[in-house]
N, C-alpha and C positions, 0 to 999 in steps of 0.2 A: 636530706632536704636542702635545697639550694635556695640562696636566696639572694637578691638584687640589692647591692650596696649603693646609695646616695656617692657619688663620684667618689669608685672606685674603692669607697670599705674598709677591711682588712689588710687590702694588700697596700695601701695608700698609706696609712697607717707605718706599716713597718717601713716602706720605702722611704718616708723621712727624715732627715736627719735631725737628729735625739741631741741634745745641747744640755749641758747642765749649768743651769741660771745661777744657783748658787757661787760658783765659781766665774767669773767673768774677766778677763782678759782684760790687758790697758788699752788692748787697741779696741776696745769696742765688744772686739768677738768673744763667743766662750768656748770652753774647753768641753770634748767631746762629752757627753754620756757614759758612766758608769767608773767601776775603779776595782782597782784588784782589790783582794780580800784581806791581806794584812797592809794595806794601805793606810797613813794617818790620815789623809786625806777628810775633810770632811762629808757627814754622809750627803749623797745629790740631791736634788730635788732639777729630775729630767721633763722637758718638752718637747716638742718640736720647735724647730728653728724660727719657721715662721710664727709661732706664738709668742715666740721667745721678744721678737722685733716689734711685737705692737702693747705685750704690756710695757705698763708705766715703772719706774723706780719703784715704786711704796708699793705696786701688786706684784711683783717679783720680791721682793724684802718680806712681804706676809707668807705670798707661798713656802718660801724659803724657811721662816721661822715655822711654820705650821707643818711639814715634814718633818726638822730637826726634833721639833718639841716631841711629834709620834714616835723617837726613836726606832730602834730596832728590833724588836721580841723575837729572841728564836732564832735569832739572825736571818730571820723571814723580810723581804721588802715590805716597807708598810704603804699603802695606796692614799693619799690624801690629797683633797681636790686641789685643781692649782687656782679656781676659782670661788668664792664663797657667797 
């Protein structure tokens, strides 16, 4: 079954570029999306770039806390909204 995506859908979607808010750069910018697996790094919490640019401090700071808190079970990614 095929079905018609509101601009562009699925493929929109993965073509964006994926930023992890949690981690944010001096200059402004953040560092890509995701991290290797024995990485200390802490765990992401990933967007879109453009999402990334129009939250505030304090809804980047929740999202951030509200993945961390979900941890990692299983070492399965846990999905948690980035807005509530």
């Amino acid at each position: 079954m095929r079905r018609n995506f509101a601009e562009g859908g699925l493929r929109k979607w993965v073509k964006e570029k994926w930023v992890d808010i949690g981690a944010p750069k001096k200059n402004g910018k953040y560092q890509p999306c995701g991290r290797s697996k024995g990485s200390k790094r802490k765990y992401p919490k990933c967007v879109p770039l453009a999402k990334a640019t129009r939250m505030t401090k304090s809804q980047k700071a929740s999202a951030v806390k509200r993945k961390r808190a979900a941890g990692n079970p299983g070492g399965k990614p846990k999905n948690v909204k980035t807005f509530v």
